[in-house]
GUTI-607009 format. One record per residue (C-alpha): residue number from 1; x, y, z. Coordinates in pm, whole numbers. Layout:
N
ATOM    k       u       v       w
ATOM  NUM       X       Y       Z
...
***
This chain:
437
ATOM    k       u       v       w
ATOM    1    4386    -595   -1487
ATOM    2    4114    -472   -1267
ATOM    3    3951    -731   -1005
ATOM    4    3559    -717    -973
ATOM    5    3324    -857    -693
ATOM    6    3010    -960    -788
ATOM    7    2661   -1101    -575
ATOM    8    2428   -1326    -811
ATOM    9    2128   -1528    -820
ATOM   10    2170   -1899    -969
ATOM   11    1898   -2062   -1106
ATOM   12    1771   -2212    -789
ATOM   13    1747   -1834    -635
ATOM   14    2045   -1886    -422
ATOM   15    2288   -1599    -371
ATOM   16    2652   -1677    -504
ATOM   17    2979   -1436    -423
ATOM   18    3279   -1435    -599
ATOM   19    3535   -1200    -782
ATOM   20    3672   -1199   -1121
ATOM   21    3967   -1002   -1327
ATOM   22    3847    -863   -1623
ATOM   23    3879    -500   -1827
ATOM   24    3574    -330   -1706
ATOM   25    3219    -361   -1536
ATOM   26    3041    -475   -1880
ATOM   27    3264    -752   -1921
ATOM   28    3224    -856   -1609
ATOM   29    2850    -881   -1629
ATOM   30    2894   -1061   -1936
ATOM   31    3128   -1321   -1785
ATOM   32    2895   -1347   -1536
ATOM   33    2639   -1416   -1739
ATOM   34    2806   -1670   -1885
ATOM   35    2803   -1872   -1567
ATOM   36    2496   -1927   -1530
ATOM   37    2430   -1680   -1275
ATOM   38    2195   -1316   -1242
ATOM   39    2452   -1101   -1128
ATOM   40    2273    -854    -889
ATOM   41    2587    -628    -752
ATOM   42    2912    -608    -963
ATOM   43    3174    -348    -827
ATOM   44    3562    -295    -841
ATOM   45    3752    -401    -599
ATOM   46    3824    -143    -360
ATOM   47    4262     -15    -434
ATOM   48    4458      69    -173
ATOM   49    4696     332    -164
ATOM   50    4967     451      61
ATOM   51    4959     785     210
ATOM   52    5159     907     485
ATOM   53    5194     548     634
ATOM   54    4826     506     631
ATOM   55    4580     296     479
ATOM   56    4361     466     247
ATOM   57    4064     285      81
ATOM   58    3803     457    -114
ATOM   59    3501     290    -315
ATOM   60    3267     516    -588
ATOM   61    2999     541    -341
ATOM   62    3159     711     -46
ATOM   63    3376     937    -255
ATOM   64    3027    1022    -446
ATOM   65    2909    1119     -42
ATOM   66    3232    1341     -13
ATOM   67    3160    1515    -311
ATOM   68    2788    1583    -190
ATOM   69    2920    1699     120
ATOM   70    3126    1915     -22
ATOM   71    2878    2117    -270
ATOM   72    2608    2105     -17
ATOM   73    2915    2287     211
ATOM   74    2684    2271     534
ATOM   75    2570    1970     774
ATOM   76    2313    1746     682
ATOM   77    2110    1604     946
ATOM   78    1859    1366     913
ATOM   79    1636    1265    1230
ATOM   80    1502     883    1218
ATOM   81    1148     836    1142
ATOM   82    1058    1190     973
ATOM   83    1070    1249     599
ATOM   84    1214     977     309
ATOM   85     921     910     182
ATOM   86     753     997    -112
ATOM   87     380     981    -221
ATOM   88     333     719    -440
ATOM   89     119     947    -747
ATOM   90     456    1145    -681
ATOM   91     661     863    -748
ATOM   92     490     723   -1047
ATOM   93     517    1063   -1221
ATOM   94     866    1070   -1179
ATOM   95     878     727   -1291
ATOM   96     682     801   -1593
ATOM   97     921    1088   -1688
ATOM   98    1226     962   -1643
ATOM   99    1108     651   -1857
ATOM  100    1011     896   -2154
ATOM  101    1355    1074   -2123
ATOM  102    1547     765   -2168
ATOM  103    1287     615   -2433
ATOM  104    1375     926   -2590
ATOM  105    1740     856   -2617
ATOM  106    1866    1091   -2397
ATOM  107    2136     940   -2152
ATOM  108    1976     849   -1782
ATOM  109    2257    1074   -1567
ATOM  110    2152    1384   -1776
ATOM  111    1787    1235   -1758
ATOM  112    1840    1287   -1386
ATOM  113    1941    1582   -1391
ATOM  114    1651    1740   -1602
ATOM  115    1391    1578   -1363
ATOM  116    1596    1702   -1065
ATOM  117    1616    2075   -1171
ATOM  118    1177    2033   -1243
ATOM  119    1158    1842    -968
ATOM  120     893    2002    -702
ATOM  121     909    1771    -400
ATOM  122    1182    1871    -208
ATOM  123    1195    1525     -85
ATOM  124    1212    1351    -416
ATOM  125    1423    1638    -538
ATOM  126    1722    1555    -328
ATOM  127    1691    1169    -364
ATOM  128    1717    1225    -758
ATOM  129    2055    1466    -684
ATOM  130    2179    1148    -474
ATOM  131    2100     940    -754
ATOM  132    2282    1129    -995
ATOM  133    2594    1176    -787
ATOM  134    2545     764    -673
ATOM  135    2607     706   -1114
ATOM  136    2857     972   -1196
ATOM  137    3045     777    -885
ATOM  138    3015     442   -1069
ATOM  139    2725     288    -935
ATOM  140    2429     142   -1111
ATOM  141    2173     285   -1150
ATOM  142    1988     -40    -965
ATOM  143    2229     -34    -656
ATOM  144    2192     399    -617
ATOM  145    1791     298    -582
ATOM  146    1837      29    -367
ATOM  147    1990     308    -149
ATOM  148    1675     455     -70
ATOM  149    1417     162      53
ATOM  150    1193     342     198
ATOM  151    1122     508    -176
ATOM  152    1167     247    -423
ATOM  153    1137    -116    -286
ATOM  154    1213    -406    -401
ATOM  155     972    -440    -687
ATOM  156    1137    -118    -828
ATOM  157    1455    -207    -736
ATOM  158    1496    -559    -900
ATOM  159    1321    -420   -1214
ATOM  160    1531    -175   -1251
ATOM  161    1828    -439   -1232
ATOM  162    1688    -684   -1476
ATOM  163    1657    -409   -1737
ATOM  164    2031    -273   -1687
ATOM  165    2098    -636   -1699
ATOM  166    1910    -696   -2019
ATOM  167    2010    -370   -2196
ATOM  168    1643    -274   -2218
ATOM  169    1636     -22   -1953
ATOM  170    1380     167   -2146
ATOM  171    1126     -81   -2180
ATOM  172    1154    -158   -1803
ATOM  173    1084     163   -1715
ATOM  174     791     186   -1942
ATOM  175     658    -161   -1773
ATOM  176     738     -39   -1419
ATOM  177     547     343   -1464
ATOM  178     223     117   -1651
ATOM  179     227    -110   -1371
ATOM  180     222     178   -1123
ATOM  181      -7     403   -1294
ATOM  182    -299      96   -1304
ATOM  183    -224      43    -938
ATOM  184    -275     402    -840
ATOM  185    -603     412   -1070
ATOM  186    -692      76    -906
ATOM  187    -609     233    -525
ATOM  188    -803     556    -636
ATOM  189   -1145     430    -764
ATOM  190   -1179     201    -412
ATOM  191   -1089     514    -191
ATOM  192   -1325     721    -409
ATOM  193   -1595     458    -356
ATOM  194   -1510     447      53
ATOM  195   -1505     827      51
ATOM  196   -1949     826      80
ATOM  197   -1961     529     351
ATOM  198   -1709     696     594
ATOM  199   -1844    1080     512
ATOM  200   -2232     969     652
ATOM  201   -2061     817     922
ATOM  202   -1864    1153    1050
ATOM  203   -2184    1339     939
ATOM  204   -2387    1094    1173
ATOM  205   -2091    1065    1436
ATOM  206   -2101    1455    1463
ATOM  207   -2542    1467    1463
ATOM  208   -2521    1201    1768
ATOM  209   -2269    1382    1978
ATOM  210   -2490    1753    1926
ATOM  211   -2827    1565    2018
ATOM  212   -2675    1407    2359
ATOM  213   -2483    1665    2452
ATOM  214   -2660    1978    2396
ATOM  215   -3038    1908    2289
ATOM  216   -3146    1598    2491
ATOM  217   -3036    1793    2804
ATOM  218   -3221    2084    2702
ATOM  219   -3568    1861    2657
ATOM  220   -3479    1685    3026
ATOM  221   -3555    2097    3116
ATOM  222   -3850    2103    2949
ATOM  223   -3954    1745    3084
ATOM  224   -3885    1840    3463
ATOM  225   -4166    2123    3417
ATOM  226   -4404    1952    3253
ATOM  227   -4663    1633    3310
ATOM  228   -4746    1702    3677
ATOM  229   -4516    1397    3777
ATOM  230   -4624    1203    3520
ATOM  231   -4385     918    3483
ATOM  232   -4192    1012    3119
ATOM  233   -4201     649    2856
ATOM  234   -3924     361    2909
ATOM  235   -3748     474    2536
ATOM  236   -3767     840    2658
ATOM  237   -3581     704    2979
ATOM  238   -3312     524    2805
ATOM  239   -3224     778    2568
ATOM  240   -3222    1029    2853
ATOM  241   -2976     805    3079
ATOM  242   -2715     766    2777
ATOM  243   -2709    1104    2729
ATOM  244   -2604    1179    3081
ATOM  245   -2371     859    3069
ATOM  246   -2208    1040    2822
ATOM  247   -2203    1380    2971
ATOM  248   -2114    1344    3345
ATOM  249   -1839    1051    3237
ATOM  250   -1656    1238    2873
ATOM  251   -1343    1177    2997
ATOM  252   -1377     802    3057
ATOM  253   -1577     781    2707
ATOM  254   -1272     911    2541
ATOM  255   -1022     662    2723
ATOM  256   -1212     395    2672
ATOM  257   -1287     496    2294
ATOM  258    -915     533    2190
ATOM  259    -803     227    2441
ATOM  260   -1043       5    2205
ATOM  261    -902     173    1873
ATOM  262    -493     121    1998
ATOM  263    -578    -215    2132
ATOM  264    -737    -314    1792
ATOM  265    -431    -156    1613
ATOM  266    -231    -333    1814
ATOM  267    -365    -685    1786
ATOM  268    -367    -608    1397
ATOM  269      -2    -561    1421
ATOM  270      64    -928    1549
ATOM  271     112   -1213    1306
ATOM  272    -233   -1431    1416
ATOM  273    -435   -1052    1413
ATOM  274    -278    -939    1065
ATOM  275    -408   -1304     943
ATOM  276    -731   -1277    1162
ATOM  277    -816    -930    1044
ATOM  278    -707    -993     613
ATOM  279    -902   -1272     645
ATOM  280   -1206   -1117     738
ATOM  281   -1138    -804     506
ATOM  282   -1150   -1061     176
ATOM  283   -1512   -1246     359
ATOM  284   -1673    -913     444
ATOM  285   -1976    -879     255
ATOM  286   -2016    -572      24
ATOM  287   -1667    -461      90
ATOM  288   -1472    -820      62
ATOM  289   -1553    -867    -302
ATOM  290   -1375    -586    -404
ATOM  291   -1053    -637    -140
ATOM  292   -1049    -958    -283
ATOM  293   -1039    -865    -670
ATOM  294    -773    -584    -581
ATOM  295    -572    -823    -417
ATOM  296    -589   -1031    -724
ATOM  297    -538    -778    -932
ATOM  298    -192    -687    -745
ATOM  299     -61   -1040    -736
ATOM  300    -167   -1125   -1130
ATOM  301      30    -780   -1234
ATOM  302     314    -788   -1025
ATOM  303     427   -1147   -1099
ATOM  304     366   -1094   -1474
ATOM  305     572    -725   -1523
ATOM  306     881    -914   -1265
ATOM  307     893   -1207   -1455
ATOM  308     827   -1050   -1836
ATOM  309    1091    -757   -1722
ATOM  310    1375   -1074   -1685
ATOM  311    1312   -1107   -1306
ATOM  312    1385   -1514   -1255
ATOM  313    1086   -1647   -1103
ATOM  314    1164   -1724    -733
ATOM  315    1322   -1352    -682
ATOM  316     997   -1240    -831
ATOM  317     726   -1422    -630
ATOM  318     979   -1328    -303
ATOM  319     930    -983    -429
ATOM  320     548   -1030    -498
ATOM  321     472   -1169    -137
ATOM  322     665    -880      31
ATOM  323     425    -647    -226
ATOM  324     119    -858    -126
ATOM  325       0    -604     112
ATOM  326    -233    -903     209
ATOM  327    -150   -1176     482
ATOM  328    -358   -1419     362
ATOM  329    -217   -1374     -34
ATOM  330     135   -1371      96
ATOM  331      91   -1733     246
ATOM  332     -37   -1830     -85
ATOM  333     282   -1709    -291
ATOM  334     475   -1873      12
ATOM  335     338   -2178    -124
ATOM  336     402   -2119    -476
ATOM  337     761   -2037    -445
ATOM  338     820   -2333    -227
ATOM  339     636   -2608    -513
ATOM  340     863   -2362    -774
ATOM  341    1151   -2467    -599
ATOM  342    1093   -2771    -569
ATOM  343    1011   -2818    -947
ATOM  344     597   -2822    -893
ATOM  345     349   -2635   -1098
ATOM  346     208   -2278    -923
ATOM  347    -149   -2417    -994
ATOM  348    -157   -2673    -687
ATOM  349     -56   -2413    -435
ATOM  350    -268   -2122    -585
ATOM  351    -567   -2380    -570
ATOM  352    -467   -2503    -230
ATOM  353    -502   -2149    -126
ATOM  354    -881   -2111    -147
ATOM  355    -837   -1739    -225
ATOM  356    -822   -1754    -595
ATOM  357   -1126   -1837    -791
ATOM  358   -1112   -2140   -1047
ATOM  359   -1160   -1908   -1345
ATOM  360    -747   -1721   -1235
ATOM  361    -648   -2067   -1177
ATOM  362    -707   -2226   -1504
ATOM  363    -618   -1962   -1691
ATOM  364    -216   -1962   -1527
ATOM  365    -215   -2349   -1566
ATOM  366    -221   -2229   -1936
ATOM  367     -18   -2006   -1915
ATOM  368     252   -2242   -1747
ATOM  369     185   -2558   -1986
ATOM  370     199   -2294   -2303
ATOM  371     550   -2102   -2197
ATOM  372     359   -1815   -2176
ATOM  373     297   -1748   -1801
ATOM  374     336   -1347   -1806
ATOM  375     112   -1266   -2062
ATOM  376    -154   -1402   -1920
ATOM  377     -82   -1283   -1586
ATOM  378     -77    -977   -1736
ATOM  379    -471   -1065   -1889
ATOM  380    -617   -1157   -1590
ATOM  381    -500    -845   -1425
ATOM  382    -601    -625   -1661
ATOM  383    -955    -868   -1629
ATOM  384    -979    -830   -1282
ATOM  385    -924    -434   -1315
ATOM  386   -1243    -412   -1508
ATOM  387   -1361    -634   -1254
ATOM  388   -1275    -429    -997
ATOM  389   -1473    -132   -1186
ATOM  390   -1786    -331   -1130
ATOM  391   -1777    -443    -793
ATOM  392   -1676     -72    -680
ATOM  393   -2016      37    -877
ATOM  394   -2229    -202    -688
ATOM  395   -2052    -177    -375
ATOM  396   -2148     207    -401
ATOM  397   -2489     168    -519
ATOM  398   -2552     -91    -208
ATOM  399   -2371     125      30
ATOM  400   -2611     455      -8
ATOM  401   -2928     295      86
ATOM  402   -2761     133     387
ATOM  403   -2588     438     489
ATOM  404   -2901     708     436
ATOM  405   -3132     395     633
ATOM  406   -2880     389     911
ATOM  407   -2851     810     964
ATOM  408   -3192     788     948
ATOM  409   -3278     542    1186
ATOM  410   -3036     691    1447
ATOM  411   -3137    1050    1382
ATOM  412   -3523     926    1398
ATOM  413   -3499     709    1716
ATOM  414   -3356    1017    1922
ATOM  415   -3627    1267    1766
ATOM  416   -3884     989    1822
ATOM  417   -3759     936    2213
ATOM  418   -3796    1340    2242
ATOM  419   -4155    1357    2137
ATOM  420   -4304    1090    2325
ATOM  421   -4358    1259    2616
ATOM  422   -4489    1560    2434
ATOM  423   -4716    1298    2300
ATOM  424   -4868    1175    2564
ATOM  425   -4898    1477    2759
ATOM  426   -5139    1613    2483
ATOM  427   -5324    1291    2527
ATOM  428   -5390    1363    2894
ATOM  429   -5487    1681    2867
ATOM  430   -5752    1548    2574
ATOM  431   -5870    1255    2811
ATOM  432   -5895    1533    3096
ATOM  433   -6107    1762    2851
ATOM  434   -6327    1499    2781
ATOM  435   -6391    1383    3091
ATOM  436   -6492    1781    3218
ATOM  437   -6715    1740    2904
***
């Protein structure tokens, strides 16, 4: 009889190892099951065989590389850091097909291999034809993801698992291409809404680097010509001496301008600047709102489609603070899986947290004291989405004011600076023509 290794979760969230002799990898599950235990990797144990005096081992995986290898019959190299990533609106489409495939009853290898052969993204393309050879080798279809991080994470990953697990593969899949199509509607209204602020920016950006560098010098001309050494006004002056700040020192205004930008990217990238700078993100005004209702939004859904998908609960908020994207909301689920370990509620850590608003909090202590915790996670997402809808709206309709005030004001301060001197010069020449009269 065959001998199976298995990895699991026990109740507590702590990893167990162990193997087991049973007929095949179903029955295996099941007995783990029966301990007690989420079994999160089951494989057979690796035979060996004589050959020649030498030790041969082979597992499904590597023999599913050979085979790879040998229909791709040329040398696959792969340089770190470039490519193995895939868009996420990529993703999710793939995600959404391969979940109506299987809904549809058609077996997930041969699922694979429609979407493969469709498949556009040459990226995406060959990560599916890994897939498929990881399954016909004897892998899940769980641990042939997990072989890709940088593609599916964790999220995807340990949903993925809990359906195989559960024997509900399809509905998973459903859940998990839902869940990502709200988040990319969710990610797309807020960078439709920042796509106005940050074009009048470049527009005024690219207006204030013409007027310094090309027509203020060209009125400094005019000026030197004009006024019979008349002294030019103190504004004029000060526009005048940025401009050739700017001009005679470009070099050192573009050194210092990206040595700012990488040093605030850097400090960003440390653990107090990540907090520093999330913090401020969810108490800017205009903008924080919304950051803050996304962020919500995220947790609220996440949580609810892990744990309703069969996820147990401290894999799931482990999973959720890694998906956070937010420093300052990861800290928060840090809490909450800590009190859930320790047997506590997730209300006293969430309200601890002074990120969610009483309204989210009151509405999960129900959801904990009634047994039904994902559902209405899953109601104050979808809440906080509609939410979201407004805040975007009156972020917008505050921004273009602000934004068509500030062009303005910049544009009109330079023009302004320009004309004084014309100005007053025709004021002394109409004193002067007075005075002859």
């Amino acid at each position: 009889m065959p001998k199976f290794s298995y990895v699991a979760m026990d109740q507590k969230g702590k990893e167990q190892k162990g193997t087991i002799e049973v007929a095949s990898q179903n029955e295996a599950i099941g007995r783990v099951k029966e301990m007690g235990l989420f079994p999160t990797k089951i494989v057979e144990v690796d035979k060996v065989v004589e050959k020649g005096g030498k030790k041969a081992s082979g597992s499904a995986a590597p023999k599913a590389a050979g085979s790879a290898k040998k229909k791709g019959g040329g040398i696959n190299i792969k340089i770190p850091g470039l490519g193995g990533k895939v868009k996420s609106k990529v993703l999710t489409t793939f995600t959404r097909q391969l979940a109506t495939l299987v809904d549809a009853g058609l077996p997930l290898l041969r699922g694979m291999r429609v979407l493969e052969k469709q498949e556009r993204n040459p990226t995406l393309k060959a990560i599916i034809g890994e897939l498929g050879l990881s399954i016909e080798g004897g892998s899940t279809f769980s641990e042939a993801l997990a072989q890709h991080p940088k593609v599916f994470n964790r999220l995807y990953v340990n949903m993925v698992k809990a359906g195989e697990l559960g024997g509900v593969l399809e509905v998973v899949l459903n859940r998990l291409s839902e869940f990502q199509e709200k988040a990319q509607k969710i990610k797309g209204k807020v960078v439709a809404a920042m796509f106005y602020p940050v074009a009048v920016m470049v527009v005024a950006v690219a207006i204030m680097g013409v007027l310094v560098v090309v027509v203020i010098p060209k009125f400094k001309e005019v000026f030197a010509g004009l006024g019979e050494g008349r002294p030019l006004p103190g504004f004029t002056l000060f526009v005048m001496g940025i401009s050739d700040m700017v001009r005679n020192n470009m070099l050192t205004t573009v050194i210092v301008t990206v040595s700012v930008v990488v040093s605030f990217l850097m400090f960003i990238k440390t653990k107090f600047g990540r907090l520093v700078w999330d913090k401020f993100l969810l108490k800017m005004p205009a903008l924080g709102p919304v950051i803050s209702k996304v962020a919500i939004s995220r947790f609220t859904r996440t949580l609810g489609t892990l744990v309703s998908s069969g996820v147990p609960i401290l894999q799931a908020l482990m999973i959720v603070r890694e998906t956070s994207g937010n420093v300052v909301i990861a800290n928060a689920v840090t809490a909450v899986h800590e009190s859930v370990k320790e047997g506590e509620t997730i209300t006293a850590p969430l309200e601890a947290s002074g990120v969610f608003p009483p309204m989210v909090i009151s509405m999960v202590d129900v959801g904990e004291q009634t047994g039904a915790l994902p559902e209405m996670m899953m109601k104050i997402a979808d809440n906080f989405d509609d939410e979201v809808d407004n805040a975007v709206a009156a972020m917008t309709s505050l921004l273009e004011p602000i934004m068509i005030v500030f062009l303005a004001v910049i544009v009109g301060s330079i023009v302004i600076a320009m004309f004084l001197p014309l100005i007053d010069l025709m004021n002394g020449m109409g004193g002067s023509d007075g005075d002859k009269d």
